[in-house]
N, C-alpha and C positions, 0 to 999 in steps of 0.2 A: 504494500500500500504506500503510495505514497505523500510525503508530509507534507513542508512550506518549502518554499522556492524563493528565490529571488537572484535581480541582475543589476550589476553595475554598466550601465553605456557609457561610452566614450567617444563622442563625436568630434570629427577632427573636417580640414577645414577643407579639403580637397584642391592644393595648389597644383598638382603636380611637376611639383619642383623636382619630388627624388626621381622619378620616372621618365624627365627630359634629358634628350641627350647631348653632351658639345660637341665642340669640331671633332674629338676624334672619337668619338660614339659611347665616351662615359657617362653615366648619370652621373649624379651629385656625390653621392659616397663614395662610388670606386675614382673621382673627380679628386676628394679628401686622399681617398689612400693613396691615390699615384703622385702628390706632393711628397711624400715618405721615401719615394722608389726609392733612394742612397743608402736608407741606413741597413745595416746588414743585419739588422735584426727588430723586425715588424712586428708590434700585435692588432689585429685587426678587430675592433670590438662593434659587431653592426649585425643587427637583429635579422630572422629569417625573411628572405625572397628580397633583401637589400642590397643585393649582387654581386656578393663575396666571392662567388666559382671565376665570376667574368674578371674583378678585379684582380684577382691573383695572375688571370693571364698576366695581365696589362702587368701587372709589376714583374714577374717571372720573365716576359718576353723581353725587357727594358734590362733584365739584370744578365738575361742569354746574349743580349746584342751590343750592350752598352757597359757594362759594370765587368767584364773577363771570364761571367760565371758560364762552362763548359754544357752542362747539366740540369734538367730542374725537375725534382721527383717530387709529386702532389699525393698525400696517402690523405683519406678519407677513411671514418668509420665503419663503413659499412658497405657490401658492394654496389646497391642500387640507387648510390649518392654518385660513383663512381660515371656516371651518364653525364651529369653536370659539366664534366670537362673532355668531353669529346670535341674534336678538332672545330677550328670555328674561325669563319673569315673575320676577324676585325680590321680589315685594311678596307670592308663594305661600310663601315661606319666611320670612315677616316683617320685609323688606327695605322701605326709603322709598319708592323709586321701583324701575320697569322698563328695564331694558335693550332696545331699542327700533332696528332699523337697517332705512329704508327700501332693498328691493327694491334703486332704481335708487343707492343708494350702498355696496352691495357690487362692491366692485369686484374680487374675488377669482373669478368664473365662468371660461367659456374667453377668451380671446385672447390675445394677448400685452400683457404687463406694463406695456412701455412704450409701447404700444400709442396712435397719437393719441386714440383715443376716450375712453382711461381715463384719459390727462392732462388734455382739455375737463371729463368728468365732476368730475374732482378739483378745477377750477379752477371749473365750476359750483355744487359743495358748498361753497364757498367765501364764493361768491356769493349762495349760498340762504340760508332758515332754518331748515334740518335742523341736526341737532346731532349726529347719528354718521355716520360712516363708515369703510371698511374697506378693507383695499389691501394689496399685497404690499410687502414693501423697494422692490422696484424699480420701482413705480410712483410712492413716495412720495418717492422719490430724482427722477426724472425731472420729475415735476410742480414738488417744489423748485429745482427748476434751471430750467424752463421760466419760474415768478413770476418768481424773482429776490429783489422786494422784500418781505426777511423780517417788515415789520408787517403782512402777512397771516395772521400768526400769530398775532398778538394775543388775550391773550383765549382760547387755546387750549389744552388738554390733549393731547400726543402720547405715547400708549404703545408703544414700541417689545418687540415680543414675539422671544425668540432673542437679543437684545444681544449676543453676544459676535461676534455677525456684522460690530458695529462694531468700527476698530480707529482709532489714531493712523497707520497706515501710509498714506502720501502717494498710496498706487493706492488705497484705502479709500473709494471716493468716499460712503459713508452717512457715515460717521465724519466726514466733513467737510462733510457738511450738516447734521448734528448740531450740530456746532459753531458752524455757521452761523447756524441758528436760535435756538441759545441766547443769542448773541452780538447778533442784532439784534430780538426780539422778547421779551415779558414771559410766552410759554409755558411750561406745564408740564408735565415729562416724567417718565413713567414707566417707566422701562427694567425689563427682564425677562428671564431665562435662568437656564434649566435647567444652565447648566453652570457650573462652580467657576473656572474657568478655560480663557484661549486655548489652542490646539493651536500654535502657532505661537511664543509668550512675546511676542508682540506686545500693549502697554497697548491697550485698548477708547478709553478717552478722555486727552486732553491731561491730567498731575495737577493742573492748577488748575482743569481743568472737573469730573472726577471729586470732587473733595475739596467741591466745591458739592452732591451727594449725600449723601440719606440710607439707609443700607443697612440690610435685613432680609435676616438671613438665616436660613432653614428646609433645616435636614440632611435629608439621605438617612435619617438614624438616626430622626429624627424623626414621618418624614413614615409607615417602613416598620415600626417597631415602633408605630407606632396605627393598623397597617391591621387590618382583621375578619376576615377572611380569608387573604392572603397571609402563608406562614408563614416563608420561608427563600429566599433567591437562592441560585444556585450561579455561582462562575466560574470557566469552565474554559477549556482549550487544548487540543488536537489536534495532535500533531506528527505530518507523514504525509514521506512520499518522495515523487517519481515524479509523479504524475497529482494533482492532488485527489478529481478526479472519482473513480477508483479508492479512494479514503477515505473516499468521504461517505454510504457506508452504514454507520460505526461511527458517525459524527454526527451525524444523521437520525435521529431519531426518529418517523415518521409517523404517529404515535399522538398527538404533540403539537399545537397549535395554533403555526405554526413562521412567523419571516421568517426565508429567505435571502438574506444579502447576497452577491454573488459578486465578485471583485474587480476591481479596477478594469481598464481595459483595457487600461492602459501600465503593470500592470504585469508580474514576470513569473511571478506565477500565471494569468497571464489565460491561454487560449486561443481567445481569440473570443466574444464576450457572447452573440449567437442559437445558435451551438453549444452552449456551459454550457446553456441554457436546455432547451433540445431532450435534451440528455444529464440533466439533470438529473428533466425529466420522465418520459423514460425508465428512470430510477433508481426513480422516486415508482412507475410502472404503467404500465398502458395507457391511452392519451391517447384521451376519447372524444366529446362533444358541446360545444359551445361556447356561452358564455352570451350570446345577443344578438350586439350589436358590440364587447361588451368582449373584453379577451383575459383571458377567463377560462375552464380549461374542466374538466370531470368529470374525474378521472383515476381510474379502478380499481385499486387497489393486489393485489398477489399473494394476499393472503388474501381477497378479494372486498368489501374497504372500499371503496365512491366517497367521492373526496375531490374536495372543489372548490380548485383551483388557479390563484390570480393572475399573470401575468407583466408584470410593470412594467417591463419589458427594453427589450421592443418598443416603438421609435424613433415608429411609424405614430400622428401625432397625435390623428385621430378617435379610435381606438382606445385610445389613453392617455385622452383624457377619458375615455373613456367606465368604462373601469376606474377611474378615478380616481373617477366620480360612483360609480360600484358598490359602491365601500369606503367612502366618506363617508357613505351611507346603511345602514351593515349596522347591523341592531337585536338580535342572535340569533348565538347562537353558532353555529349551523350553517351560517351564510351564508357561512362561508369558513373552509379549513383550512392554506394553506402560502400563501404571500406570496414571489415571486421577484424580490427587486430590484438595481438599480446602485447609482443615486443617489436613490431616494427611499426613503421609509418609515423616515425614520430621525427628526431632531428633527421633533416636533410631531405627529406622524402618532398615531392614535388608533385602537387597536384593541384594548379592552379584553381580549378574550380570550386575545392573546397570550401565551403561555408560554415561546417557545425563543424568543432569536432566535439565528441560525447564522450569524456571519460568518468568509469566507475572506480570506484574505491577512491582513496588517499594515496595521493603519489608522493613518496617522500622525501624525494630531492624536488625542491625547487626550482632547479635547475630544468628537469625533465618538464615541468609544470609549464615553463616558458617555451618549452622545445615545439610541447604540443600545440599551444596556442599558435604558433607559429605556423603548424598545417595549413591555418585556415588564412591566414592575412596575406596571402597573396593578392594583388591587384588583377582584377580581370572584369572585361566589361559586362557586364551586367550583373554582377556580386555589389548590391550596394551595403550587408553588415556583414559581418562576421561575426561567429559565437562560440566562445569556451561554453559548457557545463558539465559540472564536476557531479556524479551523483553518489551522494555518500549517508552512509548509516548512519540512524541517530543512536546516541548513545542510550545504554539499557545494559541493565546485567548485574551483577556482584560489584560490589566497590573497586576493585583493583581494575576491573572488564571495562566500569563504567569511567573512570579516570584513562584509560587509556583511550575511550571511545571518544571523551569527551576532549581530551589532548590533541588527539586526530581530526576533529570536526574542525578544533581552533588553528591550527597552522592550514590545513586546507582553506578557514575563510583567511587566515595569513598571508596567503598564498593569492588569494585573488586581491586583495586590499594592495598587498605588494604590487601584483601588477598593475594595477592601476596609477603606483606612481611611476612604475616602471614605462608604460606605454601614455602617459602625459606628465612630464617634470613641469613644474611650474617656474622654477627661478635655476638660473643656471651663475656659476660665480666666476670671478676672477681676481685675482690681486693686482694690486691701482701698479707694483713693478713690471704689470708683462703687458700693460698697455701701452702700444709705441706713440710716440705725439704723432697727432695728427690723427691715430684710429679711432675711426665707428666703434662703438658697443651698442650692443642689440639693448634695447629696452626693458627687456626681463633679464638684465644679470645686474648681476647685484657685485657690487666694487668691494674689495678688502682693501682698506685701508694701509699699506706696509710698506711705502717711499720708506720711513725713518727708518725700518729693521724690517727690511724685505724678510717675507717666507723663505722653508727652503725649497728646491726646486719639487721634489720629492710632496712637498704639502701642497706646492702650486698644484701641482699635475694632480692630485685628488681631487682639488677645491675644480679645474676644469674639464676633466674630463672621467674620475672613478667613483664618483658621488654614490650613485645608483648601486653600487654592487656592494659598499655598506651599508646605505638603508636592507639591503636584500638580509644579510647578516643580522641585522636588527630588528627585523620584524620577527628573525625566527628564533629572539634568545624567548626565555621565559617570561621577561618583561612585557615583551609588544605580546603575545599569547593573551597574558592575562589582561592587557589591555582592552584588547578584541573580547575577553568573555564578561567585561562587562565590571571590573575594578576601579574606582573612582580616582582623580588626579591622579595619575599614574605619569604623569609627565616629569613630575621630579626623579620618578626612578629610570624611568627612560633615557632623562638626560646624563643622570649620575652615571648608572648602575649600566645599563646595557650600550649605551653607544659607546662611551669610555673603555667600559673592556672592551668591545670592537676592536673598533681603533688599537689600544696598545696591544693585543692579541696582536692584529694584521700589521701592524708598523711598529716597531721595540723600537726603531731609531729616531722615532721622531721623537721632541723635548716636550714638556709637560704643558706647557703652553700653544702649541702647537694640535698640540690632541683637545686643548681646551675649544682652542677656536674653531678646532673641524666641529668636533661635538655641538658648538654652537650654530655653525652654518647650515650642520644636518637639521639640526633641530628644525630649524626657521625654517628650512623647505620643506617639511616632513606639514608643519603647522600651517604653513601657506595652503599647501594641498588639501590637507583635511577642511582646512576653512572657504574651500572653493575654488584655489585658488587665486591667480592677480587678475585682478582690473586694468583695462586699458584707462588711463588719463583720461581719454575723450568718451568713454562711456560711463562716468561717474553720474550718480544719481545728481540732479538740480540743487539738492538737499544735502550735501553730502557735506559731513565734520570730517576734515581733511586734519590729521595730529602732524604738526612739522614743523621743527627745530628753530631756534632763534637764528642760529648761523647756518649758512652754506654746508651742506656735506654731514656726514658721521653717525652715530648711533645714538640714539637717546633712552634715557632710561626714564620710565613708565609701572607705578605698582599695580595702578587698577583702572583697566579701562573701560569698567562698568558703571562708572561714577561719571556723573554727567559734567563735571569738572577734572581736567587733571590734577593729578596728587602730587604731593610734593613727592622731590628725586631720594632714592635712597643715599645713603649714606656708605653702600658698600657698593663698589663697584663690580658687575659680573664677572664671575672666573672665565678668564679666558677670550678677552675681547682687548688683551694689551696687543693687538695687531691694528685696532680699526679706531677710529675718531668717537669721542665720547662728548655729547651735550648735559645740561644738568636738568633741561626741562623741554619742554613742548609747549607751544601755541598751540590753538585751535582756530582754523580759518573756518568761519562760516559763510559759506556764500553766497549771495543772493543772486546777482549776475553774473558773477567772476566766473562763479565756479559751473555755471552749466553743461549739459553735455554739449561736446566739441567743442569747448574753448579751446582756445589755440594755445594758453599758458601751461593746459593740462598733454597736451598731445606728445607721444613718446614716453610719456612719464610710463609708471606700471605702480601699482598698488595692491597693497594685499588687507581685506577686510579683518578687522576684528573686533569683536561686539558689534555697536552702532558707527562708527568711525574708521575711518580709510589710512593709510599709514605709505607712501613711498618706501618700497623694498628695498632700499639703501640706509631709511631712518630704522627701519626696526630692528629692537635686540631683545636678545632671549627674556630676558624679565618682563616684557608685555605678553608674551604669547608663552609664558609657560604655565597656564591653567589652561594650555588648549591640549588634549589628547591627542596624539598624531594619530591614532588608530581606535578613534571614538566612533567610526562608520558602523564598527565590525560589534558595537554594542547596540547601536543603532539597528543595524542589519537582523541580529538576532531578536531584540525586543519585538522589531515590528514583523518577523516572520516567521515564529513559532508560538506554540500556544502557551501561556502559563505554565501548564504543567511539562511543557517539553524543557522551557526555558527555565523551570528551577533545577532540572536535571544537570543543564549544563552547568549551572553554577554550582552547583553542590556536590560539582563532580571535582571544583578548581578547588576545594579545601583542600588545603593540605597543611596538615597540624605538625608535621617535620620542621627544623629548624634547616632548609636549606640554602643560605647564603654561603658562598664560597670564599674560600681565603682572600681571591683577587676582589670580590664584593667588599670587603670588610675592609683591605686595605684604601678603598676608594673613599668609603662611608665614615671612616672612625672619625676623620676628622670634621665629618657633621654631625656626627654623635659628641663631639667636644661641642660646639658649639651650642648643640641642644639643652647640652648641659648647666653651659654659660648661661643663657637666654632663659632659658625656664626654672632654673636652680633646681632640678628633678634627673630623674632617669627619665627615659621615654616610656610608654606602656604600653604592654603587647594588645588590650582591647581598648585601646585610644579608637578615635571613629577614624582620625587621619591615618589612611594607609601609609603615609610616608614615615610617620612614627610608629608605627606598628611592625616598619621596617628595619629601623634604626634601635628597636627595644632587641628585635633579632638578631641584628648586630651585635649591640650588648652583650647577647645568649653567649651568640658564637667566643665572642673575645674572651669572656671568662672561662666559657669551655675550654678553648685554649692553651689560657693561661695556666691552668688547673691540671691538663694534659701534661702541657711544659716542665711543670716541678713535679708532679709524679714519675716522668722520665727519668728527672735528672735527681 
């Protein structure tokens, strides 16, 4: 049976900017990456169908023709990504040279991977003087291990497409022939991935290989409001009971162009993969003719539609090629209507006319979450939305059943709340040192103030271009969780507690200051977003209280912007904002003429709402918006789409009477626990209403536990 539903849309504005081509037949992103061609070591960070296979020619043929490189081996995840770079005129779009791979050095057709033939051929290619070739990870994993000796790299360009597949984890074995390579030959790599970030939080590469990288990064925002057609994503969820199967004709839509994923087989939505398959067609119609040897076959729907129907289920490997080569060739929207899969058709997989994709259970990497969504966002003319939905069980069972079910619900709506800012950033940053005289700045970035003590480069390059792949991290510590299930101000612990360990988790080298201001600059686009994000200047209400600084320029501080007066400035200034300009108070322009819509004094400007009043994204600082919850939707979300009794489950599933703050918590918190001290002349208490103090009483717990450890040891 199924329960409440709900979608998040995201309309975007249809410029088709990423989708135009220039003189030499690049869009806009592989436009970005082909400025990079020099450095010898690329990371390419741009969302799927953004046209990362085409870009890597364009760089690969530039480093064959121009750069001395001999060579250029492309390995891809999987073999039916390996289509993507099949030979291709670019000199018809006003490109130098052709992309060009003979026949016998595709190495992506059937067999297996690591197959002896396709290590000879690899080590052949080697030997020859062909200049492309093409491989899965795990042929090119094998082959390198098979050489050995890494100066047969020389001289060579290796684009790895998927990157995140690599990881530093010691069972990783690409990640550590990555390393390998870089470490004993003069190669140059092109790393590639659609996604923001690991599902795992595991680093891709050692930081001193990584930090040899140069990164381009191309948004989801980017890539989806300069599509021509594609108007709006929706992301939605599905809470059922009981069966899935008995749910997934609210979630079906078989009017659409649909993949279903079905869940995985251990876990415990599964009930058997050729069953789901069988039930599921069942569900679609009546099962009628078969196509050839694939498993693909007619299905007649109740209303007398035939639809053509794939199952990628089926284990029978003649049968999987043969399906496989079915979908690598479809040209035509007709050629295929629903897609049934486990484990494929997810990153790389290319099917323009996809519109839904349908996945069940909780996928646990993040990672994989973005991959899927990524099926459907392709550009194609007459696809005006696209749709994720996740269909997932409500929690129910024994307390431990019910805490795990109920953990699982909240990172899956995590997971769509994430994307959301993932596929629309609201403010984008820079530091006022990397702006040249004389440059444009777009109207939504927001300036860091740091002529006096520039950043370092290492904080720049976060602040413009890796923002997104620690919110990603942050929505999935325990903090952003419990935010989403519905925990009150939780913004102080989000700022303390969860972005902070981020950060020094992922960056040990940055200074303590530095971790401050990222933390701070997350914050503020995390709270922009939640709040709607920015206003255009020239769309400002008639009416609107505009809060803005006595001087030119900098951050003001602000305690309560509920009060139809501003308050006076605090007396301590924000940790963490010794990079950016500090004011001690705010005006309030109220305007009768001045300020209407389109005035020309407001245009270019960007603002971001908070309370009843309007704020310039360059005035605001963390102390006005930190009673804003960045992830207050996912409370919102559940309130308005479960019933009472569904929606106490989920919260009574979040108790948890353990004391579990971690040592790194506790070294962040003590010293707000000194000051609670100060300030209240008390301990804090564990049934205080303020969850922040109820957090810092835990603390307390911890320290004394500690302490009390410490001298029983010793």
């Amino acid at each position: 049976m199924s329960a409440d539903s709900t979608d998040i849309v995201i309309p975007y504005k249809q410029t088709g900017a990423s989708t135009l081509s220039d003189g030499m037949g690049m869009r806009e992103m592989q436009a970005m990456a082909y400025e990079h061609r020099n450095a010898p070591y690329l990371l390419l960070k741009s969302p799927p169908a953004s046209g990362k296979s085409r870009a890597l020619m364009y760089l690969a043929l530039h480093k064959l023709n121009q750069q001395g490189c001999q060579k250029a081996i492309i390995a891809v995840p999987e073999r039916s990504i390996g289509s993507s770079f099949q030979s291709t005129k670019l000199t018809d779009g006003g490109f130098f040279y052709d992309w060009h791979v003979e026949g016998r050095n595709n190495l992506c057709g059937t067999g297996e991977d690591a197959g002896k033939g396709k290590i000879e051929a690899f080590q052949r290619f080697l030997d020859s003087d062909d200049h492309t070739l093409v491989c899965t990870h795990a042929t090119f994993r094998f082959a390198v291990q098979e050489i050995g000796d890494m100066n047969r790299f020389q001289d060579t360009v290796i684009g790895i497409d998927e990157f995140h597949h690599v990881s530093v984890d010691e069972e990783n074995k690409l990640g550590e022939v990555i390393d390998r390579v870089m470490a004993g030959s003069n190669a140059h790599i092109i790393a590639m991935t659609g996604s923001y970030f690991r599902g795992d939080g595991v680093s891709i590469l050692e930081k001193e290989e990584e930090d040899k990288f140069e990164t381009v990064t191309y948004t989801y925002y980017d890539q989806l409001n300069g599509y021509r057609y594609l108007k709006s994503i929706g992301i939605g969820y599905h809470f059922y009971e009981g069966d899935y199967l008995s749910a997934l004709d609210d979630a079906l839509d078989t009017h659409k162009k649909t993949i279903i994923h079905i869940p995985n087989v251990n876990s415990s939505e599964s009930v058997g993969k050729h069953e789901e398959v069988d039930r599921i067609l069942d569900q679609i119609g009546v099962v009628g003719e078969r196509i050839g040897n694939a498993n693909i076959n007619r299905v007649t729907t109740p209303d007398g539609r035939s639809l053509l129907v794939a199952n990628l289920v089926d284990d029978t490997k003649e049968a999987r090629d043969a399906t496989v080569h079915y979908l690598q060739n479809i040209t035509d929207r007709d050629d295929m209507d629903i897609i049934i899969a486990l484990g494929m058709a997810k990153e790389g997989f290319d099917w323009p006319w996809c519109e839904h994709v349908l996945t069940i259970g909780y996928r646990q990497s993040l990672t994989e979450v973005v991959q899927i969504i990524g099926r459907a966002t392709r550009d194609v003319e007459g696809k005006k939305h696209a749709q994720f939905t996740n269909l997932i069980a409500m929690p129910e069972g024994a307390d431990d059943d019910r805490k795990k079910a109920v953990n699982t619900l909240l990172k899956a709506i995590t997971a769509s709340l994430l994307m959301e800012q993932i596929l629309a950033p609201t403010i984008k940053f820079k530091p006022r040192s990397r702006i040249k005289p004389e440059q444009s700045v777009p109207s939504d970035t927001r300036i860091i103030e740091d002529n006096d003590a520039p950043v370092s480069t290492r904080c720049a390059d976060i602040l413009e271009g890796g923002v997104t792949e620690y919110i990603a991290d942050i929505a999935a510590t325990p903090g952003g969780v419990k935010s989403i299930g519905g925990e009150p101000d939780q913004a102080n612990l989000l700022r303390e507690e969860d972005i902070k360990l981020v950060l020094r988790r992922r960056e040990p080298d940055l200074p303590d200051e530095e971790v401050d201001l990222l933390a701070n600059e997350i914050h503020i686009g995390l709270a922009a977003q939640a709040e709607g994000g920015l206003v255009d200047g020239e769309d400002l209400p008639e009416d609107a209280e505009i809060m803005r600084p006595p001087n030119e320029g900098g951050h003001a501080e602000q305690d309560n912007m509920s009060s139809s007066e501003p308050s006076e400035p605090s007396n301590d200034a924000t940790e963490g904002q010794t990079k950016a300009k500090m004011v001690t108070r705010y005006e309030i322009e109220n305007p009768d003429t001045t300020g209407q819509t389109g005035d020309p004094k407001r245009a270019g400007e960007k603002f971001m709402k908070v309370g009843r009043r309007f704020i310039n994204i360059n005035d605001v600082n963390l102390d006005m918006i930190s009673h804003i919850n960045p992830f207050a939707r996912g409370e919102e979300i559940l309130s308005k789409h479960l019933t009472p009794e569904r929606l106490s489950r989920v919260k009574d599933a979040l108790t948890m009477p353990r004391n579990d703050v971690t040592e790194e918590e506790a070294v962040i918190l003590l010293p707000r626990l000194k000051e609670f001290f100060e300030e209240k002349g008390r301990p804090p208490k564990l049934d205080a209403n303020d969850p922040y103090e109820q957090r810092l009483a835990r603390v307390k717990q911890y320290a004394e536990a500690y302490a009390k450890n410490k001298r029983t040891s010793s």
